[in-house]
Structure formats: structure tokens, C-alpha cells
FIMAR-737523 format. One record per atom (N, C-alpha, C): residue number from 0; residue in three letters; atom name; x, y, z. Coordinates in steps of 0.1 Angstrom, whole numbers, m for minus. Example, Ala and Ser with C-alpha at 12.3 -4.5 7.8 and 13.67 -1.06 7.14 Angstrom:
2
     i    aa   at       x       y       z
     0   ALA    N     132     m57      78
     0   ALA   CA     123     m45      78
     0   ALA    C     132     m33      78
     1   SER    N     128     m22      71
     1   SER   CA     137     m11      71
     1   SER    C     129       0      79
***
This chain:
172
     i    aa   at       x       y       z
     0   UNK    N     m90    m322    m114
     0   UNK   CA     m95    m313    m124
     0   UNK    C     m84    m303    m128
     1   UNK    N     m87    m299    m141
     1   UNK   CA     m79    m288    m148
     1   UNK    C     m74    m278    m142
     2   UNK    N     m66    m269    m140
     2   UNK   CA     m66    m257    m131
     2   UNK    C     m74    m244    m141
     3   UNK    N     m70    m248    m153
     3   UNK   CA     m78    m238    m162
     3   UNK    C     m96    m243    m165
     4   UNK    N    m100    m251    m158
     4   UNK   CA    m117    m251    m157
     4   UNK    C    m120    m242    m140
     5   UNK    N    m113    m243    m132
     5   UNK   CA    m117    m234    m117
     5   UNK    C    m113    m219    m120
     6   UNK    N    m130    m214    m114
     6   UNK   CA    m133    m202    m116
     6   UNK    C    m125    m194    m103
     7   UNK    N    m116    m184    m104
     7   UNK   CA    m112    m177     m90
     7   UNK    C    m126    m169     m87
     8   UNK    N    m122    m168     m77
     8   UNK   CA    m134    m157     m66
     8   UNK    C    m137    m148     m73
     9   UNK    N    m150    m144     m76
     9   UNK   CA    m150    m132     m84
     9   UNK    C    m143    m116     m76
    10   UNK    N    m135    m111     m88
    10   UNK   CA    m133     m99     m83
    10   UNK    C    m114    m101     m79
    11   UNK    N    m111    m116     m75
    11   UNK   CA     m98    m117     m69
    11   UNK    C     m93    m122     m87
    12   UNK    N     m77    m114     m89
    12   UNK   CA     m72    m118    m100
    12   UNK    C     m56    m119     m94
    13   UNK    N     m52    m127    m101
    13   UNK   CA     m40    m134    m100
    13   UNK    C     m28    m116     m95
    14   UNK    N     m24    m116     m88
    14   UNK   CA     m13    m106     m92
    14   UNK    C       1    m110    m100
    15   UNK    N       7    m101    m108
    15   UNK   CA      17    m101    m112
    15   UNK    C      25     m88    m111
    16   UNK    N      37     m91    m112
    16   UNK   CA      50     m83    m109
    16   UNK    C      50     m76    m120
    17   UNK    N      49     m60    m120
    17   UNK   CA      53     m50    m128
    17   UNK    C      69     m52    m136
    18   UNK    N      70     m42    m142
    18   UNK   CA      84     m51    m150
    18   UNK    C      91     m35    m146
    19   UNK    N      99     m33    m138
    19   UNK   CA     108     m24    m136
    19   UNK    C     105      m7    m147
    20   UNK    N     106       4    m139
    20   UNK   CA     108      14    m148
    20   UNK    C     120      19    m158
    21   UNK    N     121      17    m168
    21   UNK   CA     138      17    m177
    21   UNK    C     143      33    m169
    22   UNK    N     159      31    m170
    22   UNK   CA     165      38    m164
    22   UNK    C     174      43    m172
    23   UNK    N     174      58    m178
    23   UNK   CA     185      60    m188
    23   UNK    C     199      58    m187
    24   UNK    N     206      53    m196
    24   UNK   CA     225      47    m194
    24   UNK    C     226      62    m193
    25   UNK    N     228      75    m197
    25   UNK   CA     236      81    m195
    25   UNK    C     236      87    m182
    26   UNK    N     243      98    m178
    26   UNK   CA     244     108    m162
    26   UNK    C     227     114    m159
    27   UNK    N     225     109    m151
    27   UNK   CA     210     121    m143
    27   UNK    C     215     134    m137
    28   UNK    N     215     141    m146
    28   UNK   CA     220     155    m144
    28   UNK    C     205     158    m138
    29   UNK    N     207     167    m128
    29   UNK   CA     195     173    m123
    29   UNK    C     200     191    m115
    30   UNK    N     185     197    m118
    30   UNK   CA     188     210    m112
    30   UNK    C     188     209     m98
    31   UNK    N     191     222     m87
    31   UNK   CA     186     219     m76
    31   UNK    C     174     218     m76
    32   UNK    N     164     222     m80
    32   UNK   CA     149     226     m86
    32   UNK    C     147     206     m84
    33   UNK    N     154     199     m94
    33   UNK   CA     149     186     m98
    33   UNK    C     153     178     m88
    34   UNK    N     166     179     m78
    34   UNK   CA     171     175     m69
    34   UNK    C     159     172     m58
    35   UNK    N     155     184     m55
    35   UNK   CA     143     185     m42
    35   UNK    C     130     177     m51
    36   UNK    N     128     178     m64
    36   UNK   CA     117     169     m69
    36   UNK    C     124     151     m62
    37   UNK    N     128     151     m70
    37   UNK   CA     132     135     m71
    37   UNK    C     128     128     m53
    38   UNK    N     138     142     m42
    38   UNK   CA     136     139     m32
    38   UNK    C     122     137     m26
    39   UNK    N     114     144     m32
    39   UNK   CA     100     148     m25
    39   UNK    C      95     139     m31
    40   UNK    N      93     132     m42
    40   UNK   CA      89     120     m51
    40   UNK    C      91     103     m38
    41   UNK    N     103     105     m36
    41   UNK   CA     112      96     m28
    41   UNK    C     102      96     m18
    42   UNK    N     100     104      m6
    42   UNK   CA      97     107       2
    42   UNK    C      79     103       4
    43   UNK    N      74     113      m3
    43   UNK   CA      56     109     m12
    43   UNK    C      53      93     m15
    44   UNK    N      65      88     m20
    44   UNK   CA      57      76     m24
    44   UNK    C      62      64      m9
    45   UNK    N      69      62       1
    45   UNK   CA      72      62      10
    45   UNK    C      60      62      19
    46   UNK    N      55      74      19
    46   UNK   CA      46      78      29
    46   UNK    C      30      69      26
    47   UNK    N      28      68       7
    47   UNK   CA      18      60       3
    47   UNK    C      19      47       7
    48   UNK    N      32      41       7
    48   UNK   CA      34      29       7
    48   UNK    C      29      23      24
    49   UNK    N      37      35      32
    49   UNK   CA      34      33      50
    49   UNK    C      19      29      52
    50   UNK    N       9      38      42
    50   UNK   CA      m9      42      45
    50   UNK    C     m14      24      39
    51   UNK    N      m5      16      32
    51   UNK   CA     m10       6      30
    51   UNK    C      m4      m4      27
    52   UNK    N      m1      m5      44
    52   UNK   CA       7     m19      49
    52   UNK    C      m2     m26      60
    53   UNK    N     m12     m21      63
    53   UNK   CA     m19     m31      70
    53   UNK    C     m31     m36      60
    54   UNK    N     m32     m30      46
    54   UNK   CA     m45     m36      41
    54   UNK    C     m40     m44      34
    55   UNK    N     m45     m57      34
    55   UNK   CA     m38     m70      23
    55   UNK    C     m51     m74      15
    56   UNK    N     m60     m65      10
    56   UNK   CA     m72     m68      m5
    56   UNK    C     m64     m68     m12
    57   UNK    N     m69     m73     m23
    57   UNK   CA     m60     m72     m38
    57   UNK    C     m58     m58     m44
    58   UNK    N     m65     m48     m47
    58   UNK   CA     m64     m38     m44
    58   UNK    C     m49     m29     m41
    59   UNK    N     m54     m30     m23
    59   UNK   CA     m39     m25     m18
    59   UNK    C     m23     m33     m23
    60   UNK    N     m29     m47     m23
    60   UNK   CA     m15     m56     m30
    60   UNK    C     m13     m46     m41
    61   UNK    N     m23     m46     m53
    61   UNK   CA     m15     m38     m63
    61   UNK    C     m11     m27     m67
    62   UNK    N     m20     m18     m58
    62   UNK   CA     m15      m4     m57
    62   UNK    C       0      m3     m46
    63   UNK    N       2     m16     m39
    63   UNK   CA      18     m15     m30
    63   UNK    C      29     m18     m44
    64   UNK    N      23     m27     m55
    64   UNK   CA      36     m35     m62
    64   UNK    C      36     m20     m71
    65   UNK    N      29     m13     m77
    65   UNK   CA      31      m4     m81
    65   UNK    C      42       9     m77
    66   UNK    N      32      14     m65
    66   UNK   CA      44      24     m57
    66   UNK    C      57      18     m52
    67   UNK    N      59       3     m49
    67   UNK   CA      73      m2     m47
    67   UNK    C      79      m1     m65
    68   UNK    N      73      m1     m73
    68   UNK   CA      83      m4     m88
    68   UNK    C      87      12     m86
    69   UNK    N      77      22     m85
    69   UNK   CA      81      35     m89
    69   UNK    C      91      42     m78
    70   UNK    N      90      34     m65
    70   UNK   CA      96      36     m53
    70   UNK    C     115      37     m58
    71   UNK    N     115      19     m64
    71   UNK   CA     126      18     m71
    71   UNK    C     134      26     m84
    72   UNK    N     126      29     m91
    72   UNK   CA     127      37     m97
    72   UNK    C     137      51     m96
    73   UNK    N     128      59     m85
    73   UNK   CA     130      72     m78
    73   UNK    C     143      71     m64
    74   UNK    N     142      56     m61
    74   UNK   CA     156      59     m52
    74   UNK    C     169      57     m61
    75   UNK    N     166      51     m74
    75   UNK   CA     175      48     m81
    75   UNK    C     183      61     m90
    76   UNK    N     174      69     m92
    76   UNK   CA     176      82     m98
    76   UNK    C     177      90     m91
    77   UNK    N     177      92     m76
    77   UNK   CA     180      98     m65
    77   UNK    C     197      96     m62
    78   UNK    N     202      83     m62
    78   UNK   CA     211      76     m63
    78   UNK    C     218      79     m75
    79   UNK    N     214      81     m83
    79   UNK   CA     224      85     m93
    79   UNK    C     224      99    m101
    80   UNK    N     216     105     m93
    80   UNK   CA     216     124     m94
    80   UNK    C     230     125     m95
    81   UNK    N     230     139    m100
    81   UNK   CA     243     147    m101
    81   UNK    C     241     159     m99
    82   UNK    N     241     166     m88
    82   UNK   CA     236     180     m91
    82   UNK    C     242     187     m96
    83   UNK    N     236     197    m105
    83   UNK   CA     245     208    m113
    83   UNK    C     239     218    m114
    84   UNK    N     246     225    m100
    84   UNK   CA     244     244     m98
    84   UNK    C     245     251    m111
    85   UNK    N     236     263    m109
    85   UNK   CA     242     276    m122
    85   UNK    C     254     279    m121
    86   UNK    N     258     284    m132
    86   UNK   CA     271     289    m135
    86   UNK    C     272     304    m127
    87   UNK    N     287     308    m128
    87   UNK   CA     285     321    m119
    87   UNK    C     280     329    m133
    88   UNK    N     273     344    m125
    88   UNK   CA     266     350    m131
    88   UNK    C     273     356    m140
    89   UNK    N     269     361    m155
    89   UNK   CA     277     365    m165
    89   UNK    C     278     349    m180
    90   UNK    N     274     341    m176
    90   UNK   CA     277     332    m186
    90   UNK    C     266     332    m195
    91   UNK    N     273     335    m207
    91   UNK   CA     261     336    m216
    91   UNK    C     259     325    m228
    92   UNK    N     267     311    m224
    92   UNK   CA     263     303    m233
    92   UNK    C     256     294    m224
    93   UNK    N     250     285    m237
    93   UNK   CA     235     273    m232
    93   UNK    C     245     262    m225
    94   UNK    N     242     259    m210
    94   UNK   CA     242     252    m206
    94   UNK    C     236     247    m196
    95   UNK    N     234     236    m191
    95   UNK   CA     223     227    m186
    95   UNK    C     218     238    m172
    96   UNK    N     207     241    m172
    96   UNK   CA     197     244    m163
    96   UNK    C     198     259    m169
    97   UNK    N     198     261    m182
    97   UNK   CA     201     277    m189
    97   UNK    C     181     272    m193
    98   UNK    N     175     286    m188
    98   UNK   CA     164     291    m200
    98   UNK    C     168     299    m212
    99   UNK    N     163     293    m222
    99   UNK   CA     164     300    m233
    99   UNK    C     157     306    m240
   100   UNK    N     155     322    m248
   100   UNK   CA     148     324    m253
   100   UNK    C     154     324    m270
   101   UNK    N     141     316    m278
   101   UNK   CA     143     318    m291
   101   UNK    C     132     321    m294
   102   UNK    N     139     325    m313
   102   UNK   CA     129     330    m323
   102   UNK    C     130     325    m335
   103   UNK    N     122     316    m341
   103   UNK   CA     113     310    m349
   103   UNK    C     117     319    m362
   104   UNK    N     121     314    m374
   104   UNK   CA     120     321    m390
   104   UNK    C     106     332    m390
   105   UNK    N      92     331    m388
   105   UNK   CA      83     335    m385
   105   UNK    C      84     348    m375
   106   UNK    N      91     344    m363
   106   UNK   CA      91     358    m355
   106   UNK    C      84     351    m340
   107   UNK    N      81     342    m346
   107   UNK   CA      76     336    m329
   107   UNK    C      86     332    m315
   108   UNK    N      84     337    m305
   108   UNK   CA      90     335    m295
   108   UNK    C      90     318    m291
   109   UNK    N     101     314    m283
   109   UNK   CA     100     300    m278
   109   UNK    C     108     300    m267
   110   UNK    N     106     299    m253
   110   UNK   CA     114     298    m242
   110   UNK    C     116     280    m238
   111   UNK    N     121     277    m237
   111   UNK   CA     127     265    m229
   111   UNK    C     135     266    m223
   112   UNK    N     135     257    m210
   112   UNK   CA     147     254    m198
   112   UNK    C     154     244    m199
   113   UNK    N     165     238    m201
   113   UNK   CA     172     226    m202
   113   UNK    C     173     221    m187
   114   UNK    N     168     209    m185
   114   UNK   CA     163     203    m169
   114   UNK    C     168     189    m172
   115   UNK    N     170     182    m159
   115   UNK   CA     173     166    m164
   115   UNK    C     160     161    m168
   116   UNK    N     160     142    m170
   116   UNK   CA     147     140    m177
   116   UNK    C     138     138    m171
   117   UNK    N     143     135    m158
   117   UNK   CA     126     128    m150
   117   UNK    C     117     146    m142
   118   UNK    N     126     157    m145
   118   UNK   CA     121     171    m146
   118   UNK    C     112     174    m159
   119   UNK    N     118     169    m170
   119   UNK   CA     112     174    m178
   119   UNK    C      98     175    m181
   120   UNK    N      91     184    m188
   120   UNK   CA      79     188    m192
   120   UNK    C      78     196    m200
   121   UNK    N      80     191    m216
   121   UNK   CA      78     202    m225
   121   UNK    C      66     209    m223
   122   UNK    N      56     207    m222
   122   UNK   CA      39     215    m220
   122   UNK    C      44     228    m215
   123   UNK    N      57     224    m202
   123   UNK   CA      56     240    m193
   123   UNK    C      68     243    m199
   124   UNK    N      76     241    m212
   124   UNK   CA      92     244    m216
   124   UNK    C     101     238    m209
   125   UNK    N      98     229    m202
   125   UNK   CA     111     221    m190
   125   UNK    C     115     210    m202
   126   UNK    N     128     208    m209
   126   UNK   CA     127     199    m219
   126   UNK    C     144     192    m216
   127   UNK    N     144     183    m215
   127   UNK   CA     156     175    m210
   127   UNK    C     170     177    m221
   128   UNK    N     179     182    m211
   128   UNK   CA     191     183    m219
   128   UNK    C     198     172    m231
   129   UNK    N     186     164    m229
   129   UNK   CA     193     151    m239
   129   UNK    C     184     152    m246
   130   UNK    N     175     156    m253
   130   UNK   CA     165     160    m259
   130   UNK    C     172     163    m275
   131   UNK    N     166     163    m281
   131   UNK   CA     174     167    m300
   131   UNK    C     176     182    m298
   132   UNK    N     167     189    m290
   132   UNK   CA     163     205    m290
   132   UNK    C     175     208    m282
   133   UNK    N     174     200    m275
   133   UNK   CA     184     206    m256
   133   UNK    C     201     198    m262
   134   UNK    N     201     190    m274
   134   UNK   CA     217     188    m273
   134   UNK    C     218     198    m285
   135   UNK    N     210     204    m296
   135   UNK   CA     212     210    m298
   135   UNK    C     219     229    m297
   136   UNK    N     211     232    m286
   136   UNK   CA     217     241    m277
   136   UNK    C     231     244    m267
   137   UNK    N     232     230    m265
   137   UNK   CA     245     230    m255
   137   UNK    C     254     236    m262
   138   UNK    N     260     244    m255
   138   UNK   CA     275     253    m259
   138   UNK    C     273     269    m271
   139   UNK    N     258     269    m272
   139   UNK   CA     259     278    m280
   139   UNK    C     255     292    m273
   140   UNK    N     253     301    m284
   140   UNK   CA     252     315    m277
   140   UNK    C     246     321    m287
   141   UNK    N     241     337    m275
   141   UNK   CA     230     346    m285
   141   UNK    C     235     348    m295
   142   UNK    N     224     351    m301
   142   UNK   CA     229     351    m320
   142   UNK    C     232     338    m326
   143   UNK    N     230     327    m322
   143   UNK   CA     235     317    m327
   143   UNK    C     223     311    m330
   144   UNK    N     224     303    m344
   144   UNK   CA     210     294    m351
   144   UNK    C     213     285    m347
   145   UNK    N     201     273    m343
   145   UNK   CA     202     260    m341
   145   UNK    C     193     252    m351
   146   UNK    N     195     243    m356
   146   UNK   CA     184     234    m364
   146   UNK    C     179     224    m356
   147   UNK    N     164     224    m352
   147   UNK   CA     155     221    m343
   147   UNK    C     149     207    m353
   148   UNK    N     155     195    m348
   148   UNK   CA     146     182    m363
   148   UNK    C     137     176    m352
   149   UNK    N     128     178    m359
   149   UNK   CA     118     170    m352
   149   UNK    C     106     166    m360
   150   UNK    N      99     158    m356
   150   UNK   CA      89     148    m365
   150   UNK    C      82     154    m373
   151   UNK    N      79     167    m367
   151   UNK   CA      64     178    m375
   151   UNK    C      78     187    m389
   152   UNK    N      86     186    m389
   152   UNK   CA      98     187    m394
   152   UNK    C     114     199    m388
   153   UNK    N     119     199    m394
   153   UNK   CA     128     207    m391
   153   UNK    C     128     225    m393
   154   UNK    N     134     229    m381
   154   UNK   CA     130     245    m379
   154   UNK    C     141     247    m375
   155   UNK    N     144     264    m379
   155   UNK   CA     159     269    m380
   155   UNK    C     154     280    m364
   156   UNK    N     160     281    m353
   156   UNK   CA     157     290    m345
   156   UNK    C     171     297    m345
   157   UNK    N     171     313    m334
   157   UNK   CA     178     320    m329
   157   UNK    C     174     319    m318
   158   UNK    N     187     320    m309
   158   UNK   CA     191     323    m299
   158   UNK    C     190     337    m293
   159   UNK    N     179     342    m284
   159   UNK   CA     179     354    m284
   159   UNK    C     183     361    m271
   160   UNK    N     179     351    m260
   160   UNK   CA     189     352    m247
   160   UNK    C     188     340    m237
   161   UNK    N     200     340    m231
   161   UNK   CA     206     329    m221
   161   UNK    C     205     334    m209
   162   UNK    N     197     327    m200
   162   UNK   CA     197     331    m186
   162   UNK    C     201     319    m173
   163   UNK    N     203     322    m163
   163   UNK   CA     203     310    m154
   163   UNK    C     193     316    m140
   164   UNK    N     192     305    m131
   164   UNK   CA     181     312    m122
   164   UNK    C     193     313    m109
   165   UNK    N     194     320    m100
   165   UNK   CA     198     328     m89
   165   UNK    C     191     317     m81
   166   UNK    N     208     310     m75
   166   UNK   CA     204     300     m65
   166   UNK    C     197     306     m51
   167   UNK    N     186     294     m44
   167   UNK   CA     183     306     m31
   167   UNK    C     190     296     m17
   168   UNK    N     188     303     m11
   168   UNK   CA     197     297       3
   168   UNK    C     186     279       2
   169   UNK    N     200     276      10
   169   UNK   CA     198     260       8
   169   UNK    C     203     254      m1
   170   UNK    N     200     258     m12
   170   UNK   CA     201     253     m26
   170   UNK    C     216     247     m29
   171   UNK    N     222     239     m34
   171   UNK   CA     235     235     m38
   171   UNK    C     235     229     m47
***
């Protein structure tokens, strides 16, 4: 008989192999902030993987092929971190792990942090230095306009101040 007339067991479906998470070509610049993510990410999904090695339902199979793809993923970008401390104190142009405060033609405030990408989170201002916004800013300084292009359209900002965060012990 056909293999496509037999019904599987209800409930049991065939597994397949996830297809890898894409990994960006350029450098994984990360803060220490992102460093300790990636690590704790590393570590977290590890610990899920340990809780479900003795159950073999289909289920646990696919919640294992899952956290193994994202497992790979996160050692890979762990593996190719770069860390990159603040600058010594006094630097006042935008560079990578600079918050920035701008101002909008309007008058509206806008802070953003330039973070690597697997940090990033525009929602909380964390927006990745390779970002249209974040290569825009690289190398500039207060008082300086940047043209912000983006889909909703193009916006002229100022530069209103550059900060970096005060590494704490541990930190490198």
C-alpha cells in the first residue's frame, strides 16, 4: 500500500529540522550589558535543553530541535562577540554603546542607545549600530543634524547630548 493512504497515530506528526537562525556577515559588536545577555541566553537555553532529555514525546523532540537551533545560534554569536567598553570619560562624539539624546524639527525629544543587534529593542531605544538611525549617528556630535530615512519617511534630528554608561566592577 501507498505510504500516502496510512494514517499516522493521531496527534504524532512527522518532525522536521528547523532551518538555522541567519547570522549577520558583519562584526557582533556587543556592550558589556549585551555580552552578559548573549551569555545568560547561552547558559538559559542549556539549562532548558538539560529539563528535556529524558522525555522523548513528540512534543519534547520539538521543543529540543528548537532550543538546539537557537542554542546554535547564541553560541555562535557568543563566539563571535566583540566586546566594546565605553570610551574614557569626556568623549563627546556618537559611538557604539553612546545614548543619545535628540530633537525632532517639532521639538520632540528622542533618546536612543546604540547596542549590538541581538541587544537591540527599539520599543526601549536599544537600536542596533547598523541600523539606518545608528550608522547614521556614528562619528557625529552635539549640535550636529542627522537625516533619519525611514519608511514612515525621512526626519531631520539634532544631536542634543552624548553620553556613555560608567563601567561597574566586573565589567570589561
Amino acid at each position: 500500500m501507498s505510504r500516502a493512504f496510512v494514517k499516522e497515530a493521531d496527534g504524532e506528526q512527522a518532525e522536521t529540522d528547523l532551518p538555522d537562525r541567519p547570522v549577520s556577515p558583519g562584526p557582533n559588536y556587543v556592550t558589556p550589558r549585551g555580552l552578559r545577555l548573549l551569555q545568560s541566553q547561552v547558559e538559559q537555553l542549556r539549562s532548558q535543553l538539560g529539563t528535556l532529555k529524558d522525555r522523548d514525546d513528540l512534543e519534547a523532540r520539538n521543543a529540543r530541535k528548537q532550543i538546539e537551533r537557537d542554542l546554535r545560534y547564541f553560541e555562535t554569536q557568543l563566539r563571535r562577540a566583540i566586546p566594546v567598553p565605553p570610551p574614557p570619560a569626556g568623549e563627546e562624539s556618537v559611538r557604539f554603546g553612546a545614548t543619545v539624546t535628540l530633537r525632532d524639527e517639532e521639538g520632540k525629544p528622542l533618546e536612543v542607545t546604540l547596542v549590538g543587534e541581538d541587544e537591540a529593542d527599539p520599543a526601549r531605544g536599544l537600536i542596533s549600530w547598523s541600523s539606518p538611525l545608528g550608522r547614521e549617528l556614528i562619528g557625529k556630535g552635539i549640535g550636529d543634524e542627522v537625516r533619519w530615512r525611514r519608511p514612515a519617511g525621512e526626519q531631520l534630528l539634532e544631536i542634543e547630548s552624548v553620553r556613555y554608561p560608567v563601567l561597574e566592577n566586573g565589567d570589561s
